[in-house]
N, CA, C, O and CB atoms as a CASP TS submission, in Angstrom:
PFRMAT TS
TARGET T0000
AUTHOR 0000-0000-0000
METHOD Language model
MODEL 1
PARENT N/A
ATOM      1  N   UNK     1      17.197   5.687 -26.080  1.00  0.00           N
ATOM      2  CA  UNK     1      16.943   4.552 -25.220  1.00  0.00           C
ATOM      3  C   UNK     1      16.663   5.075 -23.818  1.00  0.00           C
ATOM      4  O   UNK     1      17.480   5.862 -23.340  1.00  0.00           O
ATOM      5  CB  UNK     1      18.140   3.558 -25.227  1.00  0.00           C
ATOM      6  N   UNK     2      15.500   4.689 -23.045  1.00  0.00           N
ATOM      7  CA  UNK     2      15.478   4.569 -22.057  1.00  0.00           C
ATOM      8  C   UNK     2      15.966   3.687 -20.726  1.00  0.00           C
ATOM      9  O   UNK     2      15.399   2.647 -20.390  1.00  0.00           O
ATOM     10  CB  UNK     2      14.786   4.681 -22.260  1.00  0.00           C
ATOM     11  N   UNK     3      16.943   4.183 -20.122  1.00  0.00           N
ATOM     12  CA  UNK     3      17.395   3.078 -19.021  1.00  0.00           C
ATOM     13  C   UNK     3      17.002   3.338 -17.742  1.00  0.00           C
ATOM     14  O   UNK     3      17.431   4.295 -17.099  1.00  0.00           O
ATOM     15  CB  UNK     3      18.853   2.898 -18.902  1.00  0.00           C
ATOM     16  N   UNK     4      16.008   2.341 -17.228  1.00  0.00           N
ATOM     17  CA  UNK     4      15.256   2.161 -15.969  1.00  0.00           C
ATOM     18  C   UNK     4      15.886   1.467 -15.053  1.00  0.00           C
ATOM     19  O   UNK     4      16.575   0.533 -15.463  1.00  0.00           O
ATOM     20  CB  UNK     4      14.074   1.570 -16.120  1.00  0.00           C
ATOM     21  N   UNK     5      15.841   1.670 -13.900  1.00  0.00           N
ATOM     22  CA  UNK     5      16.362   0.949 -13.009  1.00  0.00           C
ATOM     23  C   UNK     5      15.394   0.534 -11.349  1.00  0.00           C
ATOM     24  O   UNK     5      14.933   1.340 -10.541  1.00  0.00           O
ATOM     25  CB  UNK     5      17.664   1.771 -12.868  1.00  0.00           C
ATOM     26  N   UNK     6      15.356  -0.926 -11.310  1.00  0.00           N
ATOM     27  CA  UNK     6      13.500  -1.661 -10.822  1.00  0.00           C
ATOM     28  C   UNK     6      14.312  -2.423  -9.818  1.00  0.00           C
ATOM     29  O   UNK     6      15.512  -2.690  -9.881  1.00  0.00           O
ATOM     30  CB  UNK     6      12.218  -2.983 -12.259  1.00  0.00           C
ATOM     31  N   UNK     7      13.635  -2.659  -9.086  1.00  0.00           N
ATOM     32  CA  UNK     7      13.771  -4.026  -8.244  1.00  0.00           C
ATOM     33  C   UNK     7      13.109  -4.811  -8.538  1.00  0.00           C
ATOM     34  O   UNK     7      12.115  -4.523  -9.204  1.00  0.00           O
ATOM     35  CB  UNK     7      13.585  -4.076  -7.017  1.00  0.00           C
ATOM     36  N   UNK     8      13.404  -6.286  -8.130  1.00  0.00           N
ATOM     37  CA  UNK     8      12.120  -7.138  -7.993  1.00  0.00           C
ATOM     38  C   UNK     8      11.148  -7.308  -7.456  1.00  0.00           C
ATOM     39  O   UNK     8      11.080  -7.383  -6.230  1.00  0.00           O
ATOM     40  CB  UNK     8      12.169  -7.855  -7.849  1.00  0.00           C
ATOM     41  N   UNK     9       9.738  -7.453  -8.564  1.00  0.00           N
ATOM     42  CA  UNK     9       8.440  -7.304  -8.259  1.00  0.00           C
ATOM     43  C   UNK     9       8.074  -6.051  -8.597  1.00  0.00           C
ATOM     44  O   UNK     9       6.891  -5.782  -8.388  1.00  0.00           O
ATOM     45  CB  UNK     9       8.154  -7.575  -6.987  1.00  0.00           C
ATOM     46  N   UNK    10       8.938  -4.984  -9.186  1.00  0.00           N
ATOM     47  CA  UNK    10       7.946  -3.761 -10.086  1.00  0.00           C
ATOM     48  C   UNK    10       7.820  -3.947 -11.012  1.00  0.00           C
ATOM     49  O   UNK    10       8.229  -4.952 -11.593  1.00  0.00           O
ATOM     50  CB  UNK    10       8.208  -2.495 -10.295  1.00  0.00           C
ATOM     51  N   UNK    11       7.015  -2.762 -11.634  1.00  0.00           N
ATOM     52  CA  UNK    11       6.593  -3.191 -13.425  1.00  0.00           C
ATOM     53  C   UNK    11       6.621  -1.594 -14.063  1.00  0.00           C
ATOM     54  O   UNK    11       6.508  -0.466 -13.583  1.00  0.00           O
ATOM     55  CB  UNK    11       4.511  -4.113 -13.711  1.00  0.00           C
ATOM     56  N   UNK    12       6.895  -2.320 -15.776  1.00  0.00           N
ATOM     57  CA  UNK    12       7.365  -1.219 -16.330  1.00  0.00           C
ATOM     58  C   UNK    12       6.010  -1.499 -17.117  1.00  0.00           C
ATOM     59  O   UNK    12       5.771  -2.593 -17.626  1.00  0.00           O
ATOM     60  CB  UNK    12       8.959  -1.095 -17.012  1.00  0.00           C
ATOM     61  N   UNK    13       5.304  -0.608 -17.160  1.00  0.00           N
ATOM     62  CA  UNK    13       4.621  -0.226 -18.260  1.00  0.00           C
ATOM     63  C   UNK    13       4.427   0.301 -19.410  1.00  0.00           C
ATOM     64  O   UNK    13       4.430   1.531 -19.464  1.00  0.00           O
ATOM     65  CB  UNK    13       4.256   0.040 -18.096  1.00  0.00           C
ATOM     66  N   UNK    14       4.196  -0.518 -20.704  1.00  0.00           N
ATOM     67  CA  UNK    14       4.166   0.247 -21.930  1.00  0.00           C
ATOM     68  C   UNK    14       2.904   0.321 -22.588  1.00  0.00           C
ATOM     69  O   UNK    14       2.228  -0.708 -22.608  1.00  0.00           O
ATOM     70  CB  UNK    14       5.072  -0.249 -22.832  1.00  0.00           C
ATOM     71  N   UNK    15       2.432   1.430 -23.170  1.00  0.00           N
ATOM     72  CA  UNK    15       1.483   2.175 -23.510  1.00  0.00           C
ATOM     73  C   UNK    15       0.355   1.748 -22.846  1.00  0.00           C
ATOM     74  O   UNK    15       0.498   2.541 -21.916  1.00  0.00           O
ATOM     75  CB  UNK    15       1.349   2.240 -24.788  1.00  0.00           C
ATOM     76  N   UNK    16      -0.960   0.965 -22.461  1.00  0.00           N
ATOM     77  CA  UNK    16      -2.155   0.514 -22.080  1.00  0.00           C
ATOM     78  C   UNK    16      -2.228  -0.770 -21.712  1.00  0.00           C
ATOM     79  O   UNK    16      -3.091  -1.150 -20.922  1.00  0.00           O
ATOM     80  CB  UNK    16      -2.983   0.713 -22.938  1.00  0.00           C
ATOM     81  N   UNK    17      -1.408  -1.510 -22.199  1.00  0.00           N
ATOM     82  CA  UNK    17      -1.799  -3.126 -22.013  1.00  0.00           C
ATOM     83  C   UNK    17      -0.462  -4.335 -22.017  1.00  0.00           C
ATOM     84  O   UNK    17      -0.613  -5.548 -22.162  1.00  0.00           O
ATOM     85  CB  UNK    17      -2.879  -3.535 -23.439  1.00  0.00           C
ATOM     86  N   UNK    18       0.741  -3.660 -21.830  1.00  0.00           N
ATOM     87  CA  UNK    18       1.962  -4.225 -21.934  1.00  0.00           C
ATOM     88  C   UNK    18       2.650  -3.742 -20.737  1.00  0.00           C
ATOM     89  O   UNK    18       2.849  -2.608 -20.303  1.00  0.00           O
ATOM     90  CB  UNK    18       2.649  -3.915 -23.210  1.00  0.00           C
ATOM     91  N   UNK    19       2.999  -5.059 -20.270  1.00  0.00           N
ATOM     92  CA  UNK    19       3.153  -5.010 -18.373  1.00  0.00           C
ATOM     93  C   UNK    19       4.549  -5.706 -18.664  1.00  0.00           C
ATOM     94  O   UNK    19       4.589  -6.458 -19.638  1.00  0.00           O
ATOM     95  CB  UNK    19       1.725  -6.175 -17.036  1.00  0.00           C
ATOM     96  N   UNK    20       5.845  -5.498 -17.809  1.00  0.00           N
ATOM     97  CA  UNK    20       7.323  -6.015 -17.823  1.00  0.00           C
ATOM     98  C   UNK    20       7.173  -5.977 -16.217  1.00  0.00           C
ATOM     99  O   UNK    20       6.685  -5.066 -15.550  1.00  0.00           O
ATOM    100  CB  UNK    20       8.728  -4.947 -18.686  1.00  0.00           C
ATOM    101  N   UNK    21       7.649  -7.046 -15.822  1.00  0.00           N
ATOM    102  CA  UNK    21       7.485  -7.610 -14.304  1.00  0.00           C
ATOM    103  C   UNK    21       9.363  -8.034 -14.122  1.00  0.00           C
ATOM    104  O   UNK    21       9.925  -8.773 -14.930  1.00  0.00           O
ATOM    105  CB  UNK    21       6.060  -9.380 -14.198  1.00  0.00           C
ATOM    106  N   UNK    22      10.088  -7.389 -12.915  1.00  0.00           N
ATOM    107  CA  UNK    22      11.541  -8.117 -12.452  1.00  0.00           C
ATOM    108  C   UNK    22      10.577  -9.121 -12.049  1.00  0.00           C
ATOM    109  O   UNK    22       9.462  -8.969 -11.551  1.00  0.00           O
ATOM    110  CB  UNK    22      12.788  -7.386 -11.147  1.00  0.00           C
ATOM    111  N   UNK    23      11.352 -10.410 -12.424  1.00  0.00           N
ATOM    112  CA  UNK    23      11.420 -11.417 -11.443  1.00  0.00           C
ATOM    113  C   UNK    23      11.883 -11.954 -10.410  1.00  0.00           C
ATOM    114  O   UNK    23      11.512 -12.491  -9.366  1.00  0.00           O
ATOM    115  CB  UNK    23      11.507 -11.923 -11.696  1.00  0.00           C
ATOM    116  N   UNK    24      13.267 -11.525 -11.252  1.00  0.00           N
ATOM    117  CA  UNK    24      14.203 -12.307  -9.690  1.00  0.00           C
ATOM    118  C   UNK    24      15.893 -11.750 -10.838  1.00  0.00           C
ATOM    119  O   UNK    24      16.024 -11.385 -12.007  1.00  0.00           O
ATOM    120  CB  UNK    24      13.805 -15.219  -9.255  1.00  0.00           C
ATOM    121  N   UNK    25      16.620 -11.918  -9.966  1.00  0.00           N
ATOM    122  CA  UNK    25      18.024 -11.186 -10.142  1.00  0.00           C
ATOM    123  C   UNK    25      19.008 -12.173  -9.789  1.00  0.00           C
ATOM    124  O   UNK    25      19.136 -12.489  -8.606  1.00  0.00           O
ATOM    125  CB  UNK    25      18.240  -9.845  -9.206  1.00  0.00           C
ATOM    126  N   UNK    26      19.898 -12.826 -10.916  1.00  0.00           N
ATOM    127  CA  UNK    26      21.045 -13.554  -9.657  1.00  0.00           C
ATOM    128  C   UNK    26      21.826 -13.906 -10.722  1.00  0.00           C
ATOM    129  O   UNK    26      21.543 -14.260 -11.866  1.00  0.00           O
ATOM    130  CB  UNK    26      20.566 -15.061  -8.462  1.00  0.00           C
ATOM    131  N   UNK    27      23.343 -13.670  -9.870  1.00  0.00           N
ATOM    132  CA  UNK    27      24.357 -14.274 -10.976  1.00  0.00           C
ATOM    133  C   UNK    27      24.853 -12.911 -11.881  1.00  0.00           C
ATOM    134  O   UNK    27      25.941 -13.059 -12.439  1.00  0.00           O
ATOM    135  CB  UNK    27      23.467 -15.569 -12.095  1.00  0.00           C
ATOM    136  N   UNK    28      24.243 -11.740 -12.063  1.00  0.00           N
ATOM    137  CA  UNK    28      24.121 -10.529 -12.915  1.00  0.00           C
ATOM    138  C   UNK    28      22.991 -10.758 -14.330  1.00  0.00           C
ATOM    139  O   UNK    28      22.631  -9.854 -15.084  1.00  0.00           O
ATOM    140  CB  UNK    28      25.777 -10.177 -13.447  1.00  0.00           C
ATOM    141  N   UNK    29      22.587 -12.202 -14.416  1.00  0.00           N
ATOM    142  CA  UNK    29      21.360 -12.118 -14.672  1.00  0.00           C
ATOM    143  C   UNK    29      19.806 -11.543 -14.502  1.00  0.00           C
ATOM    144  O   UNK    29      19.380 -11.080 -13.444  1.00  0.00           O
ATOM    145  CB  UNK    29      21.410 -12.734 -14.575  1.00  0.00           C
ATOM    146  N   UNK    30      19.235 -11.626 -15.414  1.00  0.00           N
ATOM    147  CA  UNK    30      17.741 -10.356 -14.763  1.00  0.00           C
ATOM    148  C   UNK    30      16.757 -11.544 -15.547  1.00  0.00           C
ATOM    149  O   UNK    30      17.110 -12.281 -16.467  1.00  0.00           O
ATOM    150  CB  UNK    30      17.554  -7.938 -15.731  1.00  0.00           C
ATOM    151  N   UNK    31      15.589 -11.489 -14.966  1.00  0.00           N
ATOM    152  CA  UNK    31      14.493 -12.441 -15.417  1.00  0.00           C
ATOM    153  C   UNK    31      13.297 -11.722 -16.102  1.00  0.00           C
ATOM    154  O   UNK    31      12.622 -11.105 -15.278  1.00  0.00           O
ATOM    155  CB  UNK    31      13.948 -13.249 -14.180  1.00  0.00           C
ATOM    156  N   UNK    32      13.060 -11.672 -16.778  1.00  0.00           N
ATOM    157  CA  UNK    32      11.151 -10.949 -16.839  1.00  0.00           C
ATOM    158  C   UNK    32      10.188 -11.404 -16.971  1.00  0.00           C
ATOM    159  O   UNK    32      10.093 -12.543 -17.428  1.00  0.00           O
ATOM    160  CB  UNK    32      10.658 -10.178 -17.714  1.00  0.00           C
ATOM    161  N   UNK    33       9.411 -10.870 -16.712  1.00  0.00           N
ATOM    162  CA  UNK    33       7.790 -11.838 -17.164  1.00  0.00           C
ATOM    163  C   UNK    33       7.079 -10.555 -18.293  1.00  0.00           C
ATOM    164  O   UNK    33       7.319  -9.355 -18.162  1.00  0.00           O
ATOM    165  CB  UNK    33       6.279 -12.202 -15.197  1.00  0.00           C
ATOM    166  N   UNK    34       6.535 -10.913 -18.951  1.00  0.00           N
ATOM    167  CA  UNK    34       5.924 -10.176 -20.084  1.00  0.00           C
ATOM    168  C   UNK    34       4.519 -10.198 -19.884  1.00  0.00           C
ATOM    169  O   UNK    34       4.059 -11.315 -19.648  1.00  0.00           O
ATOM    170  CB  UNK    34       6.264 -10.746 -21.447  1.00  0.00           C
ATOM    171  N   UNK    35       3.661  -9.182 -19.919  1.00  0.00           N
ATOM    172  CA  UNK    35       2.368  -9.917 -20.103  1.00  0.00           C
ATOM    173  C   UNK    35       2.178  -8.974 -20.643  1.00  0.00           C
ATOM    174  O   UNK    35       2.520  -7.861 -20.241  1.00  0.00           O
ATOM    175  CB  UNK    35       1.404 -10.459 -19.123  1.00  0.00           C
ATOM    176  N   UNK    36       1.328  -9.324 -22.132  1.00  0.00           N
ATOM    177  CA  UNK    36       0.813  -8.560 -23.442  1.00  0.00           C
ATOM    178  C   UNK    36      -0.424  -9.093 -23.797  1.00  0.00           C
ATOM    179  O   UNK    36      -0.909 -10.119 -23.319  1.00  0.00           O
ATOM    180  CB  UNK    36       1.755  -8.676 -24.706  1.00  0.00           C
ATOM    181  N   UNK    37      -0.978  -8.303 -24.734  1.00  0.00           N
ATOM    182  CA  UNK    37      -2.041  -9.194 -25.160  1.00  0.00           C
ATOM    183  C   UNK    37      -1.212 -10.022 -26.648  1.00  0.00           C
ATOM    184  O   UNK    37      -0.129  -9.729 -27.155  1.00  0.00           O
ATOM    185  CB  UNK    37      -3.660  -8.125 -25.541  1.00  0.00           C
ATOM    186  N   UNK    38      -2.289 -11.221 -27.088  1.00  0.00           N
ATOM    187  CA  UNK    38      -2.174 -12.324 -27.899  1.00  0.00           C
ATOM    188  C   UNK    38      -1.829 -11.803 -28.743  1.00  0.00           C
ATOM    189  O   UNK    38      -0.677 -12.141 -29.015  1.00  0.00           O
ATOM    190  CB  UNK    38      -3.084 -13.125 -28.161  1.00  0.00           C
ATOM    191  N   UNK    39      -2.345 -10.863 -29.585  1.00  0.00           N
ATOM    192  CA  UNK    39      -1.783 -10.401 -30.653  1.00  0.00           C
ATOM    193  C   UNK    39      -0.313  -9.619 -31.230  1.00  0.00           C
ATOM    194  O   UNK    39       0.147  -9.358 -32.342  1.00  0.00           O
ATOM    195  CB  UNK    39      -2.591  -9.836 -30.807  1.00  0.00           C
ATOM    196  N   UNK    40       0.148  -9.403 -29.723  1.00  0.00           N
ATOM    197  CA  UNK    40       1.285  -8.993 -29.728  1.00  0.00           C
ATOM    198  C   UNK    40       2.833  -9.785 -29.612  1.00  0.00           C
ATOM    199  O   UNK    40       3.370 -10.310 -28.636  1.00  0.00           O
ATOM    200  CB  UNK    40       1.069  -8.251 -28.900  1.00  0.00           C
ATOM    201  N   UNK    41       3.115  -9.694 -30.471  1.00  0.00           N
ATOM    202  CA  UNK    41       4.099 -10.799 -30.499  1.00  0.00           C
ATOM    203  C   UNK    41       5.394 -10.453 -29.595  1.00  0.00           C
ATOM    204  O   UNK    41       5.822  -9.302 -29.690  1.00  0.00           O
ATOM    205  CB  UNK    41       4.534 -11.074 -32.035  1.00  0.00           C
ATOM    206  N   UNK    42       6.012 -11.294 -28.780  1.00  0.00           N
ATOM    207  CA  UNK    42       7.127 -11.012 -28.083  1.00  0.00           C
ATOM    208  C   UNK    42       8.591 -11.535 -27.889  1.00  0.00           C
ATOM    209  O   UNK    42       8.529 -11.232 -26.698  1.00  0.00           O
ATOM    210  CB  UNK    42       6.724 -11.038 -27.212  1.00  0.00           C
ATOM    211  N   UNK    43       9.492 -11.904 -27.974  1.00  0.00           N
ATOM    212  CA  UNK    43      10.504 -12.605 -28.654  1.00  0.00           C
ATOM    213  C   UNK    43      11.644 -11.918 -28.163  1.00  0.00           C
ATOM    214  O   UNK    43      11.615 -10.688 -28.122  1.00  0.00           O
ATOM    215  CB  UNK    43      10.389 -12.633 -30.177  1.00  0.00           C
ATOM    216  N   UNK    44      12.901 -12.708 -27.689  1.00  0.00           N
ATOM    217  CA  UNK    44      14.476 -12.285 -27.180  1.00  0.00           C
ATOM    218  C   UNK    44      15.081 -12.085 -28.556  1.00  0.00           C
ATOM    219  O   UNK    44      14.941 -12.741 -29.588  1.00  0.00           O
ATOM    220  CB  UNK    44      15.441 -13.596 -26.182  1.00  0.00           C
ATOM    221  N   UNK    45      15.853 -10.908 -28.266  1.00  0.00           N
ATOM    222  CA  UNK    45      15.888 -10.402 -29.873  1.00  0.00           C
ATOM    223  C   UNK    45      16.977 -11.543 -30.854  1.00  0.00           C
ATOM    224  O   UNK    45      17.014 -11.555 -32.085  1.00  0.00           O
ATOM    225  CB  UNK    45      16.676  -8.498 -29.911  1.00  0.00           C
ATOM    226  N   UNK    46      17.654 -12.285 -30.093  1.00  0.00           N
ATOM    227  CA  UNK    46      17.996 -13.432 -31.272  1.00  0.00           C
ATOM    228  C   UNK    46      17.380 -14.142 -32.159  1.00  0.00           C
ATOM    229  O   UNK    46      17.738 -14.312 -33.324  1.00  0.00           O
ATOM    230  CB  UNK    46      18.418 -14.301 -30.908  1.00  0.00           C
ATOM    231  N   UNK    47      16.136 -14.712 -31.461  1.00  0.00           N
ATOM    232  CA  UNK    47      14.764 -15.223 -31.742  1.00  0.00           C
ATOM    233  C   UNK    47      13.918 -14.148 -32.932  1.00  0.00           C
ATOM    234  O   UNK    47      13.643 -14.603 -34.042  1.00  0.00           O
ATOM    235  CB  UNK    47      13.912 -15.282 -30.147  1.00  0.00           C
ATOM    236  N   UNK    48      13.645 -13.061 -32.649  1.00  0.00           N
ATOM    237  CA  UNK    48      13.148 -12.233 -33.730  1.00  0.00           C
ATOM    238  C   UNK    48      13.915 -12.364 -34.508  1.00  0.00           C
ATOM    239  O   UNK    48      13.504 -13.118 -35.390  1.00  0.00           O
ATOM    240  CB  UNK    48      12.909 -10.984 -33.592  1.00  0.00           C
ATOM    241  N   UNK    49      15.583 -11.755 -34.790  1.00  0.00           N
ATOM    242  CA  UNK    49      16.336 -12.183 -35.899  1.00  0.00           C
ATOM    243  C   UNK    49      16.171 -12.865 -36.628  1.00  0.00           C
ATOM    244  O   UNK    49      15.973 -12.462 -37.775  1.00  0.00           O
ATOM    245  CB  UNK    49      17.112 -12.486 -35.794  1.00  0.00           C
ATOM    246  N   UNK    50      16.168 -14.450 -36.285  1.00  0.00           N
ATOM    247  CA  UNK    50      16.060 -15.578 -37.312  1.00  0.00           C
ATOM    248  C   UNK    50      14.780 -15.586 -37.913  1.00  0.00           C
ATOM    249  O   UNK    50      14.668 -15.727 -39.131  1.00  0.00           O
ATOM    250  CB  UNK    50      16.301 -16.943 -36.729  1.00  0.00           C
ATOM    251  N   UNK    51      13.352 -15.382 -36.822  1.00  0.00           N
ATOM    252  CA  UNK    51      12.215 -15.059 -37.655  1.00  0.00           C
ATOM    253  C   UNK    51      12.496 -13.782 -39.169  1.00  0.00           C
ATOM    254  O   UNK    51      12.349 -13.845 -40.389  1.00  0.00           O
ATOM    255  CB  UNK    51      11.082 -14.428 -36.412  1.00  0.00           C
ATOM    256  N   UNK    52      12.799 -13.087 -38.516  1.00  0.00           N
ATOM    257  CA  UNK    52      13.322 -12.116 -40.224  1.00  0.00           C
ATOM    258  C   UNK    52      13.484 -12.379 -40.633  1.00  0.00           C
ATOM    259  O   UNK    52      12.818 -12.263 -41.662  1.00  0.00           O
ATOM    260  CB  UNK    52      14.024 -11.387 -40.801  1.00  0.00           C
ATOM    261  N   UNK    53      15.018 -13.488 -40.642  1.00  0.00           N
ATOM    262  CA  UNK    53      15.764 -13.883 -41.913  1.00  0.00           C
ATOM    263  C   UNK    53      14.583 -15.167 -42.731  1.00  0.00           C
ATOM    264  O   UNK    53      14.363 -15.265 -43.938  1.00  0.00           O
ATOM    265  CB  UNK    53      17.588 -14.643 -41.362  1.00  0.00           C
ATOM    266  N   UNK    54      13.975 -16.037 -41.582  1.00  0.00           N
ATOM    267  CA  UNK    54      13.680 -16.977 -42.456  1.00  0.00           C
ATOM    268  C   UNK    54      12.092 -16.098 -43.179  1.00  0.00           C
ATOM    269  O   UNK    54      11.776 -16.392 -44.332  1.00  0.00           O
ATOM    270  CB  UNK    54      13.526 -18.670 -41.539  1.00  0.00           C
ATOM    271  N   UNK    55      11.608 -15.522 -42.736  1.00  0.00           N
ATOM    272  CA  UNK    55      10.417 -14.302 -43.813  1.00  0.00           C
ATOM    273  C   UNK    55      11.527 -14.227 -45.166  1.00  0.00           C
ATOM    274  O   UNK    55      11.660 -14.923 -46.172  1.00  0.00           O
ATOM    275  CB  UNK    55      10.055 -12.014 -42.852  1.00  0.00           C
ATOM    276  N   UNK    56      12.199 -13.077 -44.660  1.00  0.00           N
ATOM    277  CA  UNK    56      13.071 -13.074 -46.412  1.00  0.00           C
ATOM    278  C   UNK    56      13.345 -13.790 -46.930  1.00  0.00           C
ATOM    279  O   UNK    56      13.191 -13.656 -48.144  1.00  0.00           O
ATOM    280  CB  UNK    56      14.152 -12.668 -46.763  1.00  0.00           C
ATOM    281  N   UNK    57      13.933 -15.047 -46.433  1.00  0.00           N
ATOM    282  CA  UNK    57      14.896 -16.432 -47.391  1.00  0.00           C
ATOM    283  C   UNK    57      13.952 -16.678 -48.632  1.00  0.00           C
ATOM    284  O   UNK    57      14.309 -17.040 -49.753  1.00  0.00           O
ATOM    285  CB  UNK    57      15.090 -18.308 -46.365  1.00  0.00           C
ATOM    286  N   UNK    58      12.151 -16.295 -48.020  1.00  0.00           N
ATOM    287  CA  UNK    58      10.950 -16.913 -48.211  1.00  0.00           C
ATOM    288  C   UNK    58      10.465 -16.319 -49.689  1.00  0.00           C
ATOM    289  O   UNK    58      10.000 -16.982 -50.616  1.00  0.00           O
ATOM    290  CB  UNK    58       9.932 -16.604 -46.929  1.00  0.00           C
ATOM    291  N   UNK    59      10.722 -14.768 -49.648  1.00  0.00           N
ATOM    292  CA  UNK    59      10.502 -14.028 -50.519  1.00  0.00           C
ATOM    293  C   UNK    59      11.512 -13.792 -51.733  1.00  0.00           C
ATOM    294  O   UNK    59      11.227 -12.995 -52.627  1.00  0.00           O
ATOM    295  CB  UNK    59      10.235 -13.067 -49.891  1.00  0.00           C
TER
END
């Protein structure tokens, strides 16, 4: 794992076309903005979870 450490208003870049923006900080909360392209799907990993489970329930 990589652990970065940003202020608000930098960006983390991943590979060519996947941009992670701080937003804003408060409370010990952290905000992000994502910008990917369409095809890339993006999701808070609770949210991916249940997408998994309900794929398998399926199969």
């Amino acid at each position: 794992m990589l652990v970065i450490g940003r202020e608000v208003g930098e960006i983390i870049v991943i590979g060519d076309d996947i941009r992670i923006m701080v937003v804003e900080t408060r409370d010990g909360v952290v905000r992000f903005g994502v910008d990917a392209p369409r095809d890339v799907p993006v999701h808070r990993s609770e949210v991916y979870k249940r997408i998994k489970q309900g794929k398998q329930s399926k199969t």
